[in-house]
N, C-alpha and C positions, 0 to 999 in steps of 0.2 A: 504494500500500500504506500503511497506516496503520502507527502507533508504538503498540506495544501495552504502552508505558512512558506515552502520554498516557490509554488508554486508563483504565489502574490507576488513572491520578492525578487523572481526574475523567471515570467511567463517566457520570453524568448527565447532562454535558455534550455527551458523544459521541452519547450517544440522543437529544440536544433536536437535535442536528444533523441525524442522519437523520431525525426529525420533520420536520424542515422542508422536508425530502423527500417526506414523506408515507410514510415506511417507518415498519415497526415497530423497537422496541428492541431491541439485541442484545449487550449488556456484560453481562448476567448471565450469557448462554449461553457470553462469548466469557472470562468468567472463570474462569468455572467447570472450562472444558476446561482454561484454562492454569493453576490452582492445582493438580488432577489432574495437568498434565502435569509442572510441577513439585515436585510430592509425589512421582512416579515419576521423578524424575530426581536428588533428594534423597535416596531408598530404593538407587538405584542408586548413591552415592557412599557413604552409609553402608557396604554390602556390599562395594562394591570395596575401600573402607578395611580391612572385617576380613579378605576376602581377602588383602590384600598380608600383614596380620597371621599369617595362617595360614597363608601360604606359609614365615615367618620360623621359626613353632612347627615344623611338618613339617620345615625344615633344622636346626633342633637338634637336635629327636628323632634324626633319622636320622644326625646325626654321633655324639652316645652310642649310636648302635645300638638304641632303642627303638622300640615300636611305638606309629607313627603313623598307622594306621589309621582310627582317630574323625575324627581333622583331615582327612586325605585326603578321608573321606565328606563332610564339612563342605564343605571346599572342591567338589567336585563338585556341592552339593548348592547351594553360592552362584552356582556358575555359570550353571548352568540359570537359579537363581532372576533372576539378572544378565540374562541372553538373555529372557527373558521383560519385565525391568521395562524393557529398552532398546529393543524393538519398542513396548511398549503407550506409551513418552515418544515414539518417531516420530511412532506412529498419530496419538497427541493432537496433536503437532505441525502434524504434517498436517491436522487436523481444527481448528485455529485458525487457518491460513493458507486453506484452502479457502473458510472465513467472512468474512477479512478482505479477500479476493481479489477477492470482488464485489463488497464496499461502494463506493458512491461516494465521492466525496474531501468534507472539509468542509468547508463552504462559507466564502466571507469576511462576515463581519459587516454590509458593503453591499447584499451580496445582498436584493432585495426579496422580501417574502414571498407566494405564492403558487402554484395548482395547476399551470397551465399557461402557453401562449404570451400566453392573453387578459391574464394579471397581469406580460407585460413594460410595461418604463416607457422610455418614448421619452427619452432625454439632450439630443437636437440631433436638428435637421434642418438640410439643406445644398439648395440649390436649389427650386424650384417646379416640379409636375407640369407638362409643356408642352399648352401648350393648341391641338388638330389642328384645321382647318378641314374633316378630314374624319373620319370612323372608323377608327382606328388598326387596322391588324393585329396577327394575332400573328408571333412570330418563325419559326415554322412555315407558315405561310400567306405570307409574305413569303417565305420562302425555296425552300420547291417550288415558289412561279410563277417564280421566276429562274430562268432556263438555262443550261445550258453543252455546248456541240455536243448539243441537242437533249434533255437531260436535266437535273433539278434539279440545283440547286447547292445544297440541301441534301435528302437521300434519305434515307428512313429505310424504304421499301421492296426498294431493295436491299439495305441494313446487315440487317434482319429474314431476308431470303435468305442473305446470308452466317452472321449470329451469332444471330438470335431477335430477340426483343423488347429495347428499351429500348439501342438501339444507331443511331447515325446516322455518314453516308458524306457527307464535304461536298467540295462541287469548287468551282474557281474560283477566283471572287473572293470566295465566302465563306471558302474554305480557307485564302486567303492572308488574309484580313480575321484571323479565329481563332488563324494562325501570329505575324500581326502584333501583336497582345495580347500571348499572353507573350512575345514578344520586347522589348515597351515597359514593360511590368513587370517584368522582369526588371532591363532597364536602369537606370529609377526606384529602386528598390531598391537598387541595387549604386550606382550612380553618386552617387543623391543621399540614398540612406535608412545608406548604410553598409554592408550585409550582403553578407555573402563569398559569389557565385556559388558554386555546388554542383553539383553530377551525381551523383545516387543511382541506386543498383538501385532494380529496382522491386520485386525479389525478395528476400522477409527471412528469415530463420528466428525459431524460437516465442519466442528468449529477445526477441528483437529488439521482436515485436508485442506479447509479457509487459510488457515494460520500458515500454513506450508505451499501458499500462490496455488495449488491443486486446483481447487475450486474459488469461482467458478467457471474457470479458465478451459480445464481439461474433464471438465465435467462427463465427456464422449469417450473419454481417454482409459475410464475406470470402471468399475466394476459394483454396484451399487444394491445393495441387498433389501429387500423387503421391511426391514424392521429401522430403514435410513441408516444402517453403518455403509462403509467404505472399504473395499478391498485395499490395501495399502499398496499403490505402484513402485513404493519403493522403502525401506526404513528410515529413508532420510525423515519420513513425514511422523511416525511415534518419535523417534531420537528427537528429533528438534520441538517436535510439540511436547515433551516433555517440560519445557519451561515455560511453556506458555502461558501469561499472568501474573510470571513470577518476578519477584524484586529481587535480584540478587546480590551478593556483596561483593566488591569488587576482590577480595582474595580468594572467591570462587572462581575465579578466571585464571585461563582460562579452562574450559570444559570439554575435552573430548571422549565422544563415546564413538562403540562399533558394535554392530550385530550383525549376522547372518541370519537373513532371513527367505520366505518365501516374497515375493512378488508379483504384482498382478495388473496387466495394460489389455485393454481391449485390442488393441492396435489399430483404433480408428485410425480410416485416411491412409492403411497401408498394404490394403489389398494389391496385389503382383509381387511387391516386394522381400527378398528372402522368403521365400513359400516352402523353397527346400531345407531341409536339416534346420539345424537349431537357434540359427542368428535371431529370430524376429520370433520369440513364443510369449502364450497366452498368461504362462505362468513360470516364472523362472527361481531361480534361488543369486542373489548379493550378497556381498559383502559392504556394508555401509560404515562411513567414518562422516561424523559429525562434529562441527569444533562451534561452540558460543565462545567470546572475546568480545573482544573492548576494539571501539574504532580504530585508535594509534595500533593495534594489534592485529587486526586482520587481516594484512596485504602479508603479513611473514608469514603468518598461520595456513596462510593460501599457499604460498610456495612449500611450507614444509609439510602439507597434508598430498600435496602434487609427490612433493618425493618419496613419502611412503607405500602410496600408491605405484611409483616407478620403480619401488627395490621389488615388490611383488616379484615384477615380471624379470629381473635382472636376475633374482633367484633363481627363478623358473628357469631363466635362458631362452626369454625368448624376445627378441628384435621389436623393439616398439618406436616411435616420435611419439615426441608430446607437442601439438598443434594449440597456438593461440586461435580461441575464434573470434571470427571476425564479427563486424557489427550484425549483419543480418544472418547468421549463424548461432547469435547467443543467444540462449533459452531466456523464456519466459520472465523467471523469476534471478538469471545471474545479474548481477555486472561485468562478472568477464570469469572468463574459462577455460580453463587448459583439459582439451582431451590427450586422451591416450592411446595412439593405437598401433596393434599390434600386428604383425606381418603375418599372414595365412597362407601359405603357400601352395596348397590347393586353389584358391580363387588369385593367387597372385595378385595380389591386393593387399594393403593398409585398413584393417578395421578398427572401429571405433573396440574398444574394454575398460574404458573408464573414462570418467566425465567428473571435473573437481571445481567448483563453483564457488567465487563468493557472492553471496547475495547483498551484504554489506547490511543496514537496518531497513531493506524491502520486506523481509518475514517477520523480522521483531514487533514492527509497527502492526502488522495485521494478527500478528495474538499478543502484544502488548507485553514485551520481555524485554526487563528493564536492569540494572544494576545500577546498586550505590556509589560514584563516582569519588572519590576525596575532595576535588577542589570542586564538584557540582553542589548544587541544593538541592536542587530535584533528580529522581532518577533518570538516568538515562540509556536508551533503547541499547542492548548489545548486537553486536555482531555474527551473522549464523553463516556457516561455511557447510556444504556436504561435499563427498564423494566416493567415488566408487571405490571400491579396494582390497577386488575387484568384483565383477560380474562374473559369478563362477561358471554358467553355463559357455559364455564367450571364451573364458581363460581355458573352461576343457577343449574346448575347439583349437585352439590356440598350441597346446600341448599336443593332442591328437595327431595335428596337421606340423607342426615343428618334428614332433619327435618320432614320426609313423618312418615304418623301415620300410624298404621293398618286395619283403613277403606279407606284408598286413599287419604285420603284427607294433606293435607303441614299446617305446622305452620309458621306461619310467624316469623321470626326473627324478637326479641323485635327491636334494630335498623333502622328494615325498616320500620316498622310501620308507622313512618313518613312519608313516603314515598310512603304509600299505601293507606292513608287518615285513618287509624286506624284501617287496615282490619289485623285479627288477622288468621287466618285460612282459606286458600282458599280450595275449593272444587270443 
């Protein structure tokens, strides 16, 4: 949610921002409503003023015994007018939160400028494509030739019988390969990145996905249950609503947590896209890192959440850049963003496996999470960052397709091995 105090204090500014978005202007429309709104909320202190006053005339009158009739009418006549000017100051109310509600957040002054993904700018690259002695697969074609008592060990025929499209059933040793992921970033994170293990529902209510730009933005995007909860698209949205409301003291900062959890995207809007294999599913499993901080704090916290994120994959071994995005590239609720992505050498291509944001106080402001500053009086709104760390179904693809041999069969990354009780080569 935007400060519609920054707004006043330099409208041109606000519109060269969504410019750079590629949106049109909208501070004349969003003034307009709220000098209306408070003209009729001015008009309404006026009148209560004279009311209280002519509540005072009516109790003299009526103690000398005279008739205060005219005043009565007056007063009758303030009230309506009253009831009248304090729905039309809601409406307008409502009718300047509804506009602010879907703007995106403004961007940081880093941000590069441009339409789409083609005007991201590569920061770093980490490893070299590996070079196969034969034709790489993909992580699909690798995985329904493996079996397991006679069936793949990754099925996306049965998952389709079960739930529809864009759903996969994995057995084996791929299942334990995937289990094995986040179990080892999870560890990584907690053990050596610092962030407090977490366990979120998966299940939100509206203020929850409000508070986290969700809604009412991606409203199409999610997954909405009968009884009004929220499938969670991601855990950034419990982790960060976790302080939603809250005052906090500043030697709680900063805060970082992580979970692993399930995930859930409709994928409106993505019909043709990744249809094959696992890239684009209904229901996935993350890894999430969430940091609350203080303003002077969030641009480090950004980069050192970016890096925890990049030692993931350097364990792993597997070849990624990290891409600044560009202005018409940056999600919704960022101000600027560093993806991650990794090299699949089945699709010979750079894919997106993590996405590190800060929102700076765009999510504070919309569930009101504040900390006690030292040299403030008032609290003031913290700083929320998420990211990915990583996306476990993308990082098994990532391994699959990096580490798949010429006979079908996957080496297991020295790292997981732990993790897999010392199985070095699945088959």
């Amino acid at each position: 949610m935007h400060d519609l105090r920054a707004l006043r204090a330099d409208p041109a500014g606000f519109d060269a921002d969504l410019a750079r978005r590629g949106m049109e202007p909208v501070s004349e429309k969003v003034m307009a409503l709220d000098e209306e709104r408070r003209a009729a909320q001015t008009a309404l202190q006026e009148k209560q003023t004279r009311r209280n006053a002519l509540a005072k005339e009516i109790g003299t009158i009526k103690r000398n015994k005279g008739d205060s009739a005219v005043q009565e009418a007056e007063a009758i006549r303030l009230r309506e007018e009253m009831e009248a000017l304090e729905m039309r100051a809601q409406s307008l109310d409502a009718e300047v939160k509804a506009v602010l509600e879907v703007l995106p957040n403004r961007l940081d002054a880093s941000v590069p400028p441009g339409p789409d993904e083609t005007a991201n700018v590569q920061v770093k690259q980490w490893g070299e494509p590996k070079t196969f002695s034969f034709t790489p697969k993909q992580h699909f074609e690798l995985g329904e030739a493996m079996q397991q008592n006679g069936q793949p060990q990754m099925d996306f025929a049965t998952a389709t019988k079960l739930s529809g499209a864009r759903f996969v059933l994995l057995r084996g040793g791929i299942a334990r390969l995937e289990r094995a992921l986040g179990q080892f970033m999870l560890d990584q994170h907690v053990n050596e990145h610092g962030y407090t293990e977490t366990h979120v529902p998966v299940l939100v209510n509206e203020a929850a996905m409000y508070g986290t730009d969700k809604l009412p933005k991606f409203a199409d995007q999610s997954f909405h249950t009968e009884d009004d909860r929220w499938l969670v698209p991601t855990a950034e949205v419990p982790l960060t609503a976790s302080v939603m409301g809250d005052i906090l003291d500043a030697a709680q900062l900063p805060i970082r947590m992580t979970a692993l959890s399930l995930c859930f995207r409709s994928e409106a809007g993505s019909a043709g896209r990744d249809v094959r294999g696992m890239l684009r599913q209904h229901q996935f499993e993350k890894v999430e890192m969430v940091s609350v901080t203080t303003p002077e704090e969030s641009e480090a916290e950004h980069e050192r959440m970016t890096l925890c994120a990049e030692k993931i994959l350097e364990l792993l071994e597997i070849p990624y850049r990290r891409m600044l995005l560009c202005a018409g590239d940056t999600g919704f609720g960022a101000a600027k963003t560093f993806d991650l992505e990794a090299w699949i050498p089945g699709q010979q291509a750079w894919r997106e496996i993590s996405s590190c944001s800060n929102t700076k106080d765009f999510q504070a402001r919309r569930m009101s999470a504040r900390y006690r500053a030292p040299d403030q009086k008032a609290p003031v709104f913290v700083h929320t960052l998420n990211g990915s760390g990583l996306a476990v179904g993308r990082t098994l693809i990532a391994v699959m397709e990096n580490w798949q041999n010429e006979d079908g069969s996957i080496t297991v990354p020295p790292v997981l091995r732990p993790y897999m009780g010392g199985i070095e080569r699945l088959v």
